[in-house]
MARDONU-124425 format. One line per field, with one value per atom (N, C-alpha, C): atom name; chain; x, y, z. Coordinates in Angstrom, 2 decimals. Example, Ala and Ser with C-alpha at 12.3 -4.5 7.8 and 13.67 -1.06 7.14 Angstrom:
atomo [N / CA / C / N / CA / C]
cadena [A / A / A / A / A / A]
x [13.19 / 12.30 / 13.20 / 12.85 / 13.67 / 12.90]
y [-5.69 / -4.50 / -3.30 / -2.25 / -1.06 / 0.03]
z [7.80 / 7.80 / 7.80 / 7.08 / 7.14 / 7.87]
***
This chain:
atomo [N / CA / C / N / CA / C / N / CA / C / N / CA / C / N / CA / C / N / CA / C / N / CA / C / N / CA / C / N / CA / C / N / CA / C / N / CA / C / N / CA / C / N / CA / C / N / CA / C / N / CA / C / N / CA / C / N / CA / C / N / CA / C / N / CA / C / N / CA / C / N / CA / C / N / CA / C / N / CA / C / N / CA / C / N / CA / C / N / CA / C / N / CA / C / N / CA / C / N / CA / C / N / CA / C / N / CA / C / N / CA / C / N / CA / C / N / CA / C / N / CA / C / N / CA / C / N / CA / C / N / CA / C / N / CA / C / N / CA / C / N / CA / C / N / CA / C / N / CA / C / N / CA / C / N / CA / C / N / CA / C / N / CA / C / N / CA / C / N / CA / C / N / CA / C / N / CA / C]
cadena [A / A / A / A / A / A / A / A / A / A / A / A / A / A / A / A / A / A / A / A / A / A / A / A / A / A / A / A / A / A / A / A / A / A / A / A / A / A / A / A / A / A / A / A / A / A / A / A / A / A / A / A / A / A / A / A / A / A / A / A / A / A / A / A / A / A / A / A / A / A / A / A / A / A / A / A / A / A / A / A / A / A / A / A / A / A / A / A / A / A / A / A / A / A / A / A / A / A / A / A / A / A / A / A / A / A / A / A / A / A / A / A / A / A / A / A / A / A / A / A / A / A / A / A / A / A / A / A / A / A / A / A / A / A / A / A / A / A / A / A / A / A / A / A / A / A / A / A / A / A / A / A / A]
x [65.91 / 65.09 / 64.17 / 64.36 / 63.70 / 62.59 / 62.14 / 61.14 / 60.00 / 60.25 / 59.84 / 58.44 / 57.49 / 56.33 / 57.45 / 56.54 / 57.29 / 57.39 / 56.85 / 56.04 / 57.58 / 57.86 / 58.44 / 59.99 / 60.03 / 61.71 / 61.64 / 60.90 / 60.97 / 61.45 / 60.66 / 60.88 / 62.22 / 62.19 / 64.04 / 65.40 / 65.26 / 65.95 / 65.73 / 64.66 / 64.81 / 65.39 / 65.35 / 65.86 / 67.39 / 68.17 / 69.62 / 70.00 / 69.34 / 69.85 / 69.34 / 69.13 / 68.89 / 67.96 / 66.73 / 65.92 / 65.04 / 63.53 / 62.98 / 61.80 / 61.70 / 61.05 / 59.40 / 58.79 / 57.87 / 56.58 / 57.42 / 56.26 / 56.40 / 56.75 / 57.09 / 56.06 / 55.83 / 55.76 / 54.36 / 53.38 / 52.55 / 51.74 / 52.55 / 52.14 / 51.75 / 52.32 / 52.49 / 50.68 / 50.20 / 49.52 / 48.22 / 48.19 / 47.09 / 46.57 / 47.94 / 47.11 / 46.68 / 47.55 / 46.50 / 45.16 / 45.01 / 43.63 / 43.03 / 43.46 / 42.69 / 42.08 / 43.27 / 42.94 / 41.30 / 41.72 / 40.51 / 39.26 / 39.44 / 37.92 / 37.32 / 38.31 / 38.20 / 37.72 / 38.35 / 38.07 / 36.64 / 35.81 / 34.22 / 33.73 / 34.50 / 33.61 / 33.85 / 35.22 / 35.43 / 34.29 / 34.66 / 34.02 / 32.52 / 31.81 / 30.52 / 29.83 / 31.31 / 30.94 / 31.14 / 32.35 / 32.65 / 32.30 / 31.22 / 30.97 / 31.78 / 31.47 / 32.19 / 31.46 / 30.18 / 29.51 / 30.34 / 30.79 / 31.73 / 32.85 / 32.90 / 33.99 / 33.51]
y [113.56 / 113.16 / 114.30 / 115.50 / 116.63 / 116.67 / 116.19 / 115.88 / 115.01 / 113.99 / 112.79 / 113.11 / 112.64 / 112.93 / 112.68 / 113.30 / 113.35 / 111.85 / 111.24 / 109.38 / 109.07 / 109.23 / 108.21 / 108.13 / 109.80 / 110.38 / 109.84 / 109.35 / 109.18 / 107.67 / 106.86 / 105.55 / 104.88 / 106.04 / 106.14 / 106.11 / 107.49 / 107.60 / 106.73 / 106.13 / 105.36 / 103.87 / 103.55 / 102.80 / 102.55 / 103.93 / 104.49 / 104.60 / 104.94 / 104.64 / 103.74 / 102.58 / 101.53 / 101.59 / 102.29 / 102.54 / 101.66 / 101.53 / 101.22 / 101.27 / 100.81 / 100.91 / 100.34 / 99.40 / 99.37 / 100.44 / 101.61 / 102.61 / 103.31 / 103.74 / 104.27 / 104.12 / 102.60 / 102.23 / 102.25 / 101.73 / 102.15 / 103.36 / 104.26 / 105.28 / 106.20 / 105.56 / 105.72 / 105.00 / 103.92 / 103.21 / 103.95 / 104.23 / 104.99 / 106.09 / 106.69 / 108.91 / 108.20 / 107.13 / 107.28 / 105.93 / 105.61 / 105.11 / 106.45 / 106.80 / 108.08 / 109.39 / 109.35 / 110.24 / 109.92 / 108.50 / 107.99 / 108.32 / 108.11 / 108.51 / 110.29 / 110.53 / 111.81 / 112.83 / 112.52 / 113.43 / 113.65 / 112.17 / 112.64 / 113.50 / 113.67 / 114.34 / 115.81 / 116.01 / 117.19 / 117.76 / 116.98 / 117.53 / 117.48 / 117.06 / 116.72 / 118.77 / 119.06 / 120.10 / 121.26 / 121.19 / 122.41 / 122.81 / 121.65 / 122.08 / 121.16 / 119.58 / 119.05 / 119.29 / 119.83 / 120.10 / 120.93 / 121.43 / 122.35 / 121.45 / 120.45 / 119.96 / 119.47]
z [14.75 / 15.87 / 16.31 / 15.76 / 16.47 / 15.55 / 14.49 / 13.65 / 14.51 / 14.96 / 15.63 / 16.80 / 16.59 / 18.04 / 19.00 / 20.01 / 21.81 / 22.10 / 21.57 / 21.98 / 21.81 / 20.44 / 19.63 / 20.65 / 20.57 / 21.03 / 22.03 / 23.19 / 24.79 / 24.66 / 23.70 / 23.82 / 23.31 / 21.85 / 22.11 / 23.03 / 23.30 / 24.70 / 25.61 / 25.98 / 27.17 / 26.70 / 25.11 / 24.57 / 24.94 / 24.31 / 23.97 / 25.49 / 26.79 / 28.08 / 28.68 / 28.21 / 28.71 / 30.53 / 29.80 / 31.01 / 30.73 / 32.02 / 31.42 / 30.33 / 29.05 / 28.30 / 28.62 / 29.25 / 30.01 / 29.69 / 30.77 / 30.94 / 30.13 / 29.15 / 28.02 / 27.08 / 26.95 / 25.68 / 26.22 / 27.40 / 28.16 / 28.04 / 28.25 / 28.49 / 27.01 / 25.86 / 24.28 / 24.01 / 24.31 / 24.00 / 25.01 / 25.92 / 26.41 / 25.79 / 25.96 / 25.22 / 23.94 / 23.35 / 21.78 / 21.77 / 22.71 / 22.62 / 23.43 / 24.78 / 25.03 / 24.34 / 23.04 / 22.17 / 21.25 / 20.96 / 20.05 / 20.81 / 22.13 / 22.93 / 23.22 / 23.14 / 23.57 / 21.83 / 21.19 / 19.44 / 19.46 / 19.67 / 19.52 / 20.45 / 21.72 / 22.39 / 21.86 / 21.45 / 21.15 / 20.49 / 19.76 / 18.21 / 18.64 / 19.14 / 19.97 / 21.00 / 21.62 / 22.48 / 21.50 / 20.76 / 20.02 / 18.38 / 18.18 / 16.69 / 16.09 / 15.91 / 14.86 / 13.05 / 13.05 / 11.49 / 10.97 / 11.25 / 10.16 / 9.40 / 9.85 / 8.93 / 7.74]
***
């Protein structure tokens, strides 16, 4: 499990203690659409041509 993204392990655990999974799984589905929005800008301010 210590291999595992932070995402995965949380939704676990909250799995294995019967919490709720809800915001978890929520909160999993935002950062990685947030992520998708955010890469271009990166790459936009800091020099994405080099790749």
């Amino acid at each position: 499990m210590a291999g595992m993204p932070s995402a995965v392990a949380s939704l676990i655990l909250a799995k294995e203690y019967t919490l709720d999974r809800d915001p978890a799984s929520s909160r999993i589905a935002l950062s990685t659409i947030g992520l998708l929005l955010i890469i271009p800008l990166w790459l936009s301010l800091f020099g994405g041509d080099t790749l």
